[in-house]
ZADO-1210 file (C-alpha; in nm, 4 decimals, padded with zeros to 6 digits):
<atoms>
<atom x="-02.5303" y="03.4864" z="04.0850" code="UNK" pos="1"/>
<atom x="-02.3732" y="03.2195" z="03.9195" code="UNK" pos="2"/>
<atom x="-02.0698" y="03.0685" z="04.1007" code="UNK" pos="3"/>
<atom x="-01.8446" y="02.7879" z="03.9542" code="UNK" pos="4"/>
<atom x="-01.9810" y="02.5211" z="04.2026" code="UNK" pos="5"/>
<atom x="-02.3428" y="02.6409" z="04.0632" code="UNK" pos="6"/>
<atom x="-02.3218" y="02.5266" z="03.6761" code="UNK" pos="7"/>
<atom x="-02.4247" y="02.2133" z="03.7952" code="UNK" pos="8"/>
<atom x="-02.8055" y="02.2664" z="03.8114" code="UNK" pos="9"/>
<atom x="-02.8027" y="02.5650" z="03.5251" code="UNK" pos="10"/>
<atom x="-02.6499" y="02.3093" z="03.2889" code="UNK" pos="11"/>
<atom x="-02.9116" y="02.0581" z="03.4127" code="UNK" pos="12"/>
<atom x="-03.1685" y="02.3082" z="03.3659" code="UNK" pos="13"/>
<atom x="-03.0125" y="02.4125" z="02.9906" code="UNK" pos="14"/>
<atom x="-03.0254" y="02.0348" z="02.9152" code="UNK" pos="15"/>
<atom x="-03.3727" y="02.0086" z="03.0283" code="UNK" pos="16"/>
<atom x="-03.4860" y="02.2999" z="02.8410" code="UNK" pos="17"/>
<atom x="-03.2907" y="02.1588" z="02.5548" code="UNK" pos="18"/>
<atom x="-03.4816" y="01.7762" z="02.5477" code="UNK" pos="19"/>
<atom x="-03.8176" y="02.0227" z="02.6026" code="UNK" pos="20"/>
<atom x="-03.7354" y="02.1892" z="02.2565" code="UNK" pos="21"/>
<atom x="-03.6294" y="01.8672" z="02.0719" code="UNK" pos="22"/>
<atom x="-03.9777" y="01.7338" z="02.2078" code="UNK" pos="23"/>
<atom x="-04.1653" y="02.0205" z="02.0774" code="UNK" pos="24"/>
<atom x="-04.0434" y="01.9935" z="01.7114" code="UNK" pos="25"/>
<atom x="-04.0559" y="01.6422" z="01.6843" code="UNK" pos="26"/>
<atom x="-04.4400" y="01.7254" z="01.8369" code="UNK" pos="27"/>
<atom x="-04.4429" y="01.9884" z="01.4992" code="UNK" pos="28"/>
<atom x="-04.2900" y="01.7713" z="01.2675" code="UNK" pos="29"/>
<atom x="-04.5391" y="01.4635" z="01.3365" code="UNK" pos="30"/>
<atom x="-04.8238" y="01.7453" z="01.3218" code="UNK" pos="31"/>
<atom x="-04.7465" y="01.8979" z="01.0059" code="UNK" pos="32"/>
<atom x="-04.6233" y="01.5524" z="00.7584" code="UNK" pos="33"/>
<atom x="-04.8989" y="01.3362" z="00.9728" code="UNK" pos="34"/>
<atom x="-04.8726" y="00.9873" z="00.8950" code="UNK" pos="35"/>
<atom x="-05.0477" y="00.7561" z="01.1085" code="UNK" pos="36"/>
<atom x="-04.8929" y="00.4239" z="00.9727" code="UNK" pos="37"/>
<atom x="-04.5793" y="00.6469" z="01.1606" code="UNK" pos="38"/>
<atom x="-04.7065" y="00.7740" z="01.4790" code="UNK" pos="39"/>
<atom x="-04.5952" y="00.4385" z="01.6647" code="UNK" pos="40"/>
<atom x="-04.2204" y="00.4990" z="01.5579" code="UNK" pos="41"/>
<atom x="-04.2594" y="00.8689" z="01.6716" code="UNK" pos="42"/>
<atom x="-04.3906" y="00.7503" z="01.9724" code="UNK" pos="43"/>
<atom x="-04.0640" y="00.5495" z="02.0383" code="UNK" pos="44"/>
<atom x="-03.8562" y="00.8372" z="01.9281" code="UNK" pos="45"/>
<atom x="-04.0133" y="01.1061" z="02.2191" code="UNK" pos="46"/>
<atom x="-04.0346" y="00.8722" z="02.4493" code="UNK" pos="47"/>
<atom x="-03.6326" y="00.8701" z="02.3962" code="UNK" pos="48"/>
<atom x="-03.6455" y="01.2218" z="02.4210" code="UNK" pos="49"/>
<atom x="-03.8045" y="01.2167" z="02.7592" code="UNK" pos="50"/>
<atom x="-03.6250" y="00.9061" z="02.9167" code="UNK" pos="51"/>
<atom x="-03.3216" y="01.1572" z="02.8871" code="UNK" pos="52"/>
<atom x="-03.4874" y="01.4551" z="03.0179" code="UNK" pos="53"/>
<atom x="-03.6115" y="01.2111" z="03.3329" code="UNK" pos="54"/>
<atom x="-03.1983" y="01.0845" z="03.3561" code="UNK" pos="55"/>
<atom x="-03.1157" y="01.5434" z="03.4242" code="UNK" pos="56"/>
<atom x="-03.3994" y="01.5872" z="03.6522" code="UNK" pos="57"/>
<atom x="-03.2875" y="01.2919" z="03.8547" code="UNK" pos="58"/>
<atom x="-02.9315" y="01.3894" z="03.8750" code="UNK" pos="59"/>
<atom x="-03.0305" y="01.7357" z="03.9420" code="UNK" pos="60"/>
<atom x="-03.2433" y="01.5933" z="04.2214" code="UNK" pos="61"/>
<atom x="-02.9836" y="01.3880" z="04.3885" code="UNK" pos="62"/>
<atom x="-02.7320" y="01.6662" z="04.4189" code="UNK" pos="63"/>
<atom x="-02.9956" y="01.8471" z="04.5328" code="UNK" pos="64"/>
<atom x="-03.0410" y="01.6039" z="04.8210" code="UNK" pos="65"/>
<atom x="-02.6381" y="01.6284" z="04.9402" code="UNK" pos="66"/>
<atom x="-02.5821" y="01.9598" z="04.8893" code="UNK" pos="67"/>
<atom x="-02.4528" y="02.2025" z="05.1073" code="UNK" pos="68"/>
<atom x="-02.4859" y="02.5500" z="04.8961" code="UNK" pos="69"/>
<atom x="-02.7547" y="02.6048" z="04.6387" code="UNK" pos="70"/>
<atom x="-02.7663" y="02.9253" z="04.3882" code="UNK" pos="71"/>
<atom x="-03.1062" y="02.9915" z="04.4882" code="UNK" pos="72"/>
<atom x="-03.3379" y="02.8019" z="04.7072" code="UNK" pos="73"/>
<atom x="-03.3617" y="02.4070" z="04.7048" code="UNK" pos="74"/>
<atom x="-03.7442" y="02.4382" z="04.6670" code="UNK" pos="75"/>
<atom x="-03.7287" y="02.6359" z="04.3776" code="UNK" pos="76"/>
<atom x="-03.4567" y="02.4559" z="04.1835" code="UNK" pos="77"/>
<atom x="-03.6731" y="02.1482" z="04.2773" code="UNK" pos="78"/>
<atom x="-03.9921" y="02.3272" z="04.1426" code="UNK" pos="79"/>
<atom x="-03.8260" y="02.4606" z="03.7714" code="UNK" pos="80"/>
<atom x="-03.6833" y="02.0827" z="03.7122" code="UNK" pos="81"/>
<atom x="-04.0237" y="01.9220" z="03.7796" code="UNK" pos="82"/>
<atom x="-04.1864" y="02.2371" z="03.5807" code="UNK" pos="83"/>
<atom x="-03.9195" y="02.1899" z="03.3053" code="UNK" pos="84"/>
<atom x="-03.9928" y="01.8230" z="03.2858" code="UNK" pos="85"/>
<atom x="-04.4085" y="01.8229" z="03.2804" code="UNK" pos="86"/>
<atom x="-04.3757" y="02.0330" z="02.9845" code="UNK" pos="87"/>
<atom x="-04.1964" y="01.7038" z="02.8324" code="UNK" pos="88"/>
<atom x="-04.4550" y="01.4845" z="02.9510" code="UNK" pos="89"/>
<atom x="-04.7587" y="01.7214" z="02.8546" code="UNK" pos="90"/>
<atom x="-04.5822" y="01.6998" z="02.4602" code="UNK" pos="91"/>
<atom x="-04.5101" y="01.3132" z="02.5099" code="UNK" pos="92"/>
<atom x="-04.9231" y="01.3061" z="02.6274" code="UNK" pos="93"/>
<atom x="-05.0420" y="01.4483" z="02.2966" code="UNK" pos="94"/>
<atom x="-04.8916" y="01.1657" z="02.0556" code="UNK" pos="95"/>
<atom x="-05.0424" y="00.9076" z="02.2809" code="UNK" pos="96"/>
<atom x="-05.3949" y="01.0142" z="02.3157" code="UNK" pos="97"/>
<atom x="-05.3365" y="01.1161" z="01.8952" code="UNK" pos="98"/>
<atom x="-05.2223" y="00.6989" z="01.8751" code="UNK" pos="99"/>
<atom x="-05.5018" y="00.5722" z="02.1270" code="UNK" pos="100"/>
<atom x="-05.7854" y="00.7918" z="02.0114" code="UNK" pos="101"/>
<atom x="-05.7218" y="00.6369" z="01.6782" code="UNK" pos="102"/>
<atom x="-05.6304" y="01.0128" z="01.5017" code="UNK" pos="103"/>
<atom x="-05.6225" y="00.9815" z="01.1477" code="UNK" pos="104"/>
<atom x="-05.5633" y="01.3312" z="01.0363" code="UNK" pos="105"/>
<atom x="-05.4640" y="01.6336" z="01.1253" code="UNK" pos="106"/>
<atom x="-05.7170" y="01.9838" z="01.2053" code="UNK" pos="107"/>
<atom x="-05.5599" y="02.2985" z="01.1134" code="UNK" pos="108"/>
<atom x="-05.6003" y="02.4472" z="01.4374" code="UNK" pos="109"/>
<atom x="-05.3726" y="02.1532" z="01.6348" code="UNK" pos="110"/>
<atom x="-05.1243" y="02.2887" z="01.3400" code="UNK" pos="111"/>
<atom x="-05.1385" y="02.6266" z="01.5197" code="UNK" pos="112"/>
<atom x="-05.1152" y="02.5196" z="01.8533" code="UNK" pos="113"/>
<atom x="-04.8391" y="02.2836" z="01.8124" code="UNK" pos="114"/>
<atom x="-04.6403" y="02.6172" z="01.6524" code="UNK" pos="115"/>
<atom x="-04.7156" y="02.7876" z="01.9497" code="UNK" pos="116"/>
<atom x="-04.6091" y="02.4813" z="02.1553" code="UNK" pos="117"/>
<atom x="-04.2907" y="02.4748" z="02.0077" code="UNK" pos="118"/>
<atom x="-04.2234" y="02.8629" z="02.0097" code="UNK" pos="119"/>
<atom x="-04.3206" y="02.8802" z="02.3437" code="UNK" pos="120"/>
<atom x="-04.0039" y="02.5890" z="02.4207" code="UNK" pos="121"/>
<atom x="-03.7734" y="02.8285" z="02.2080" code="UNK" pos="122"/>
<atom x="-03.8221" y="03.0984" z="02.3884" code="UNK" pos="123"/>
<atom x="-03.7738" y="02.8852" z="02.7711" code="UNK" pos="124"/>
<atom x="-03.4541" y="02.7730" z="02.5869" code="UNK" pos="125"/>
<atom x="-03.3575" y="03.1242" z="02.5999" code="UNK" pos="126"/>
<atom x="-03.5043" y="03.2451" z="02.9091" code="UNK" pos="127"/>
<atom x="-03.3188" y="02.9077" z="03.1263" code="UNK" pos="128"/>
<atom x="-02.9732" y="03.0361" z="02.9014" code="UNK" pos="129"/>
<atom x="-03.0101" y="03.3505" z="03.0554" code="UNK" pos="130"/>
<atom x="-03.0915" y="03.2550" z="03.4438" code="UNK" pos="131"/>
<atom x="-02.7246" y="03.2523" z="03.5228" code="UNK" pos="132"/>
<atom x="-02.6870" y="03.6071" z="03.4493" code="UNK" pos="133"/>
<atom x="-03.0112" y="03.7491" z="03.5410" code="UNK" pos="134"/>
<atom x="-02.9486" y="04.0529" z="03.7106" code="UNK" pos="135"/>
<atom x="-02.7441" y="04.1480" z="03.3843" code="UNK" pos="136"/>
<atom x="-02.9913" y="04.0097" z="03.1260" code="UNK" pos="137"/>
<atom x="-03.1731" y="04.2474" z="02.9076" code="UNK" pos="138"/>
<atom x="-03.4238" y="03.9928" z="02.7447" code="UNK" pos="139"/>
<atom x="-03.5037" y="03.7655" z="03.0545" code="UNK" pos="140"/>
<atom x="-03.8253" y="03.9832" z="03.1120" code="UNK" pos="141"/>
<atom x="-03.9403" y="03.9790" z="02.7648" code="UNK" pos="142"/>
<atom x="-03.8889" y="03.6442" z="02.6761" code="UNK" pos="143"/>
<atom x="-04.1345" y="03.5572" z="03.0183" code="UNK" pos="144"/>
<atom x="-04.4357" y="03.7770" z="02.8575" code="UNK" pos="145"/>
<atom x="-04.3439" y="03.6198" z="02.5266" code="UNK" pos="146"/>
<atom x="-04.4602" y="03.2998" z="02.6895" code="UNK" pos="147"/>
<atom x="-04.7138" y="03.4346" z="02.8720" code="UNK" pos="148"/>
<atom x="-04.8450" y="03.6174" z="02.5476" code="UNK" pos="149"/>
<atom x="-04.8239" y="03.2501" z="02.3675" code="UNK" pos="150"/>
<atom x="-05.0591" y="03.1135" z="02.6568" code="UNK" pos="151"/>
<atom x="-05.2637" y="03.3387" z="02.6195" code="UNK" pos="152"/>
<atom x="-05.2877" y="03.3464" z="02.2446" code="UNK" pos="153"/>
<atom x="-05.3340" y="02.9166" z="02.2548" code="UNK" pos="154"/>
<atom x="-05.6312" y="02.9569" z="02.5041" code="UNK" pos="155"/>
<atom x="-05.7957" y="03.1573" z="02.2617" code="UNK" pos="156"/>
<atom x="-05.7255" y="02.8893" z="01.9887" code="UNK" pos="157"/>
<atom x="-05.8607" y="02.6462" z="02.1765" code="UNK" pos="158"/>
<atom x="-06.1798" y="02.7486" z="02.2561" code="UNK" pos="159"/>
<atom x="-06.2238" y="02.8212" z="01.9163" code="UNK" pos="160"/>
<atom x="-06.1470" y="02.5000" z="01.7997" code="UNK" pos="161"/>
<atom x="-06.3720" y="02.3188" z="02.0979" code="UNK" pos="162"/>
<atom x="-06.6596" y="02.5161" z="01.9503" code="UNK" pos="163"/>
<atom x="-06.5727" y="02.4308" z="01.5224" code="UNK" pos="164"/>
<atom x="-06.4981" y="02.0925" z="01.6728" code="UNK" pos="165"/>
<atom x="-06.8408" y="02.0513" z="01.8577" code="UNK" pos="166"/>
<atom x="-07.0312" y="02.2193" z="01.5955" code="UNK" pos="167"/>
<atom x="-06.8849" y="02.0879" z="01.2933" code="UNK" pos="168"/>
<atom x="-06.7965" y="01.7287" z="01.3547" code="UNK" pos="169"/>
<atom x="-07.0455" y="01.4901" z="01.2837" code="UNK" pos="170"/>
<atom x="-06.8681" y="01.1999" z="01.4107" code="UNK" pos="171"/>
<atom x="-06.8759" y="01.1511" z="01.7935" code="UNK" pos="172"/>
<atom x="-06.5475" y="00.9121" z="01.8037" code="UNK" pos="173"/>
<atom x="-06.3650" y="01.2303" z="01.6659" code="UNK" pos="174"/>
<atom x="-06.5377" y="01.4484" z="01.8786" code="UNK" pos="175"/>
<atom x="-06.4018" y="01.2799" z="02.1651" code="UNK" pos="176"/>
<atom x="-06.0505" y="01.2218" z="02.0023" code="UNK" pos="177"/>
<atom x="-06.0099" y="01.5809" z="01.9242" code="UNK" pos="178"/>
<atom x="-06.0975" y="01.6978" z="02.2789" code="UNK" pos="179"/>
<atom x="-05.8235" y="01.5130" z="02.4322" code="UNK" pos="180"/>
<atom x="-05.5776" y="01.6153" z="02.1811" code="UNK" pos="181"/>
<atom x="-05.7007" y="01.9909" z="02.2066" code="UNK" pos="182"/>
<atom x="-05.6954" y="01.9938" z="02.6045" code="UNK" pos="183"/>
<atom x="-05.3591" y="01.7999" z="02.5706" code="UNK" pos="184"/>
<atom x="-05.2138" y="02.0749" z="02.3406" code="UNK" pos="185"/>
<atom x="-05.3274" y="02.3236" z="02.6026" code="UNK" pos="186"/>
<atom x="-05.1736" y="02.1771" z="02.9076" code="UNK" pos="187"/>
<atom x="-04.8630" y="02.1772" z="02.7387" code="UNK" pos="188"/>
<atom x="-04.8882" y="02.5819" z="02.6949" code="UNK" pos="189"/>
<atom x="-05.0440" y="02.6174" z="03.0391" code="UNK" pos="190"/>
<atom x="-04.6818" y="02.3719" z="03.1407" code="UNK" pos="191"/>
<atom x="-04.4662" y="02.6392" z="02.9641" code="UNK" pos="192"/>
<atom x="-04.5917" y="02.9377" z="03.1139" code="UNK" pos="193"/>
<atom x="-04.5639" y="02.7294" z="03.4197" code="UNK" pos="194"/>
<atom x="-04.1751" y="02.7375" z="03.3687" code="UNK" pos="195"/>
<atom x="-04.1964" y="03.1199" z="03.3061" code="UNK" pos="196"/>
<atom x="-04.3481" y="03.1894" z="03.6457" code="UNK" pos="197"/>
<atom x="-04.1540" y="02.9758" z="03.8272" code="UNK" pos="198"/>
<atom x="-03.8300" y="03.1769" z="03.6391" code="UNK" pos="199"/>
<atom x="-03.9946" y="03.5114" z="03.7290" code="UNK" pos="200"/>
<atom x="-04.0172" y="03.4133" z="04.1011" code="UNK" pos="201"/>
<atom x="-03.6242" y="03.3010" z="04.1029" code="UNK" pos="202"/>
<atom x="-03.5346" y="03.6293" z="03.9392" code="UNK" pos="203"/>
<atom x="-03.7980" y="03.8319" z="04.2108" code="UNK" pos="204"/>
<atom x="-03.6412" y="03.6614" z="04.5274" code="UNK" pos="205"/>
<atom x="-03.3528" y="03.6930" z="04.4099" code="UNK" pos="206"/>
<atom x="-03.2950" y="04.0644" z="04.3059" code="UNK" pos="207"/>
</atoms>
C-alpha cells in the first residue's frame, strides 16, 4: 500500500498520533502530582503541544488539496487527520474546564480515566505505525478492539463516578465542576475510538 510518494500523509499521521500521546501524558502527569498553583503553566505547555499537532494537520490538508494520487481516499485521509486532531483538543478541553471550574483536587476515578486516556493514545500510536503495512500487520486488528475495549471500559467509569459524584458531593460548585471534567474525560475516549473506526474503515476499503 504504501508507495514512496505516500509517506507524506503516514508521517503526518505518525506525527499526529505522536503530539496525541505527548498530550495524553502530560494530561496524566497533571492528574496524578495535581497542583493547582501549576495548572496555568500546564495549560501553556499543551496548548504547545496542540499548536504543533494543528501546524501537521494543516500541511497534511494542503497537500491534500494539490494532489494528484492519494494512498487511500482524500475523504478518508481528511477524516483520520481531523479524528487524530479532536482527540488533541478533547485532552487540551479537560485542563481548561479543570482551570475554569476552579478544580482544586483530584477524584480517584479522573485518575483512572486519564490512564485509560493515555493507553488508549499508546495504542493509536501503534495502530497509525502500522497503517502503512496493513495488509501485512498482525496486531492492526487487535490494537483497534484494544481501543474499543478502553471505551468501553471508561463509559463504565464514568457513570459510576456521575452517580458517587451526585450522591456524595455535598457541594454544588463541585458538582458542576466534576461533570464537565468527567464528560470531558469521556469525549476524549469516545475521540480515540473515533480514530480506531475511522482506521478500521481504511483497512476494510482497502483490502
Amino acid at each position: 500500500m504504501a508507495r514512496k510518494n505516500d509517506s507524506f500523509y503516514f508521517d503526518g499521521f505518525r506525527e499526529s498520533a505522536a503530539y496525541a500521546c505527548q498530550a495524553a501524558h502530560l494530561l496524566s502527569e497533571v492528574m496524578h502530582n495535581f497542583d493547582p498553583e501549576q495548572l496555568k503553566d500546564s495549560m501553556e505547555q499543551m496548548h504547545r503541544i496542540e499548536q504543533s499537532a494543528d501546524k501537521v494537520r494543516h500541511r497534511l490538508m494542503d497537500e491534500l488539496v494539490t494532489a494528484f494520487i492519494t494512498p487511500f481516499d482524500r475523504e478518508d485521509i481528511g477524516q483520520l487527520s481531523y479524528m487524530l486532531d479532536d482527540v488533541i483538543d478533547s485532552i487540551e478541553g479537560v485542563l481548561d474546564r479543570m482551570y475554569y471550574d476552579n478544580v482544586t483536587d483530584v477524584r480517584p476515578e479522573a485518575l483512572q480515566m486519564t490512564e485509560m486516556v493515555a493507553h488508549a493514545c499508546d495504542q493509536i500510536e501503534g495502530l497509525i505505525g502500522e497503517l502503512p503495512q496493513f495488509k501485512r500487520s498482525k496486531t492492526l486488528r487487535e490494537r483497534v478492539f484494544a481501543i474499543n475495549t478502553i471505551e468501553t471500559d471508561a463509559d463504565h467509569v464514568f457513570i459510576e463516578a456521575m452517580r458517587t459524584l451526585h450522591t456524595t458531593c455535598t457541594d454544588p460548585l463541585q458538582v458542576f465542576a466534576w461533570h464537565d471534567v468527567f464528560r470531558h474525560l469521556e469525549q476524549c475516549a469516545d475521540d480515540c475510538e473515533s480514530v480506531a473506526n475511522v482506521v478500521d474503515s481504511i483497512v476494510m476499503k482497502n483490502s
